[in-house]
N, C-alpha and C positions, 0 to 999 in steps of 0.2 A: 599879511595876506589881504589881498584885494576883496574887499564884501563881497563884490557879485561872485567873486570865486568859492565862496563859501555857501553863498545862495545855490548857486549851478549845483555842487558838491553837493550837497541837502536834499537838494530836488532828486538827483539821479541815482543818491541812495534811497529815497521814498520811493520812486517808480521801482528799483530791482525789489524791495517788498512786495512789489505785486508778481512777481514768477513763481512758478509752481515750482520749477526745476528743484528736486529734490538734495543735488548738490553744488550745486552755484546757480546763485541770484545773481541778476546782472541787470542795470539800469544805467540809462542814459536819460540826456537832459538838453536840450537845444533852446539857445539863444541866441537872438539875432544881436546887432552891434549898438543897438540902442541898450541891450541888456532886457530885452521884454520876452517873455516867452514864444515859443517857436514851437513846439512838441517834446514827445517822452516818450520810449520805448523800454520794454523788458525783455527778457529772452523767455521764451515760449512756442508753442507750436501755434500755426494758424488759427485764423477763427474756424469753427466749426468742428476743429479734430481735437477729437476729445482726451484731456488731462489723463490717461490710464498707465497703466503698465508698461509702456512703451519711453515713458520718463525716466525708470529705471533699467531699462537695456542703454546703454553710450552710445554701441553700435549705429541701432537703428534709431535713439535720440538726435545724432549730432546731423542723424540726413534729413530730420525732419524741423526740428527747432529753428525758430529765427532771431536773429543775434537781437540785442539791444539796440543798438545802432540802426541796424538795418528797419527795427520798427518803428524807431524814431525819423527817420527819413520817411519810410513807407505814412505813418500818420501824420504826415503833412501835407498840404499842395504849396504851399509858399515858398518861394524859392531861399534857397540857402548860403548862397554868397556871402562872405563875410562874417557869418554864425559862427559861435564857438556851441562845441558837442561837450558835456562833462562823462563821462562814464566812472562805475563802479560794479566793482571793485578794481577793477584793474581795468588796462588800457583795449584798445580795440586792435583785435586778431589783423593778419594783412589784408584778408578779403576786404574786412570794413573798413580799414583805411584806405584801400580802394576808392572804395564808394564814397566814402566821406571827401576823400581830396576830389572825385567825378563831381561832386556836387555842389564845391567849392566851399566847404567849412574851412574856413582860415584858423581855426584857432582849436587844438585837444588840451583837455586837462583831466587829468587822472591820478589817483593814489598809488605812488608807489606801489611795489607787487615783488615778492619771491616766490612766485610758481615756478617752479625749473621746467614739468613739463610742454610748456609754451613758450619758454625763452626763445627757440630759435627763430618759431613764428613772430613773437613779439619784436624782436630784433630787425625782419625784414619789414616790417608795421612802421617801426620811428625809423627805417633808412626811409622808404614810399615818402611818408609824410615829410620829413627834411627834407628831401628833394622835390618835395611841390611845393618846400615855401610855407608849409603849415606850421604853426606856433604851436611848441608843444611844454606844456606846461607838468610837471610832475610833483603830487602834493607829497612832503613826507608824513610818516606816521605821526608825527607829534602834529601835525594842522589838521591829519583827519581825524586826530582824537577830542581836536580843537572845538571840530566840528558837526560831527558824529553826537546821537545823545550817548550813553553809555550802555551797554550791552547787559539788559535783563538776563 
């Protein structure tokens, strides 16, 4: 496995540590093509709107939170052509692969994932992406255990 891949991996499982989200952390990692850092997002609700109860409703969670991705774009000005995005735990829903191919990241890398409830989303995510030409990289469990320290 390619160091910087494991670097990226590292990094956007440290940023999903920082989400509140009581049941899925979720962390991204942007680099540009020299491999230097670019930004980092997690999934959480805006600044200013407070971590409360509303974490544990999904309902009104899933209209207010913002994806990992989408904050790792949004915390940057530097354009992103040519960046590869790492995300964790799993890959990026179809909205953000949207956004990610709008912005021109060439390159996703993600750990494998069996979440059924999001397969069909996830499915129209890597067709978008294949068909803009995006690189998409898929870590199996054995490189993210590689990589990963070991779960306290």
């Amino acid at each position: 496995m390619d160091k910087w891949d494991v670097f990226g991996m590292r990094l956007a499982w440290e940023a999903s540590r920082q989400s509140k989200d009581p049941s899925t952390q979720v962390g991204a990692y942007i680099s540009d093509k020299l491999h230097l850092p670019v930004s980092f997002g997690f999934n959480g609700f805006p600044r200013g709107i407070a971590d409360d109860e509303r974490l544990y409703d999904r309902v009104i969670k899933y209209k207010i939170i913002i994806h990992a991705e989408v904050n790792a774009i949004l915390n940057t000005t530097r354009e992103l052509n040519n960046c590869t995005i790492y995300t964790y735990p799993f890959q990026p829903c179809s909205q953000c692969a949207s956004f990610l191919i709008q912005k021109g990241i060439s390159r996703v890398v993600w750990p494998v994932s069996d979440i059924k409830r999001w397969i069909d989303d996830f499915t129209i995510a890597q067709d978008l992406l294949n068909e803009a030409g995006v690189a998409i990289v898929i870590l199996s469990p054995e490189q993210i255990a590689a990589i990963l320290p070991p779960q306290i």
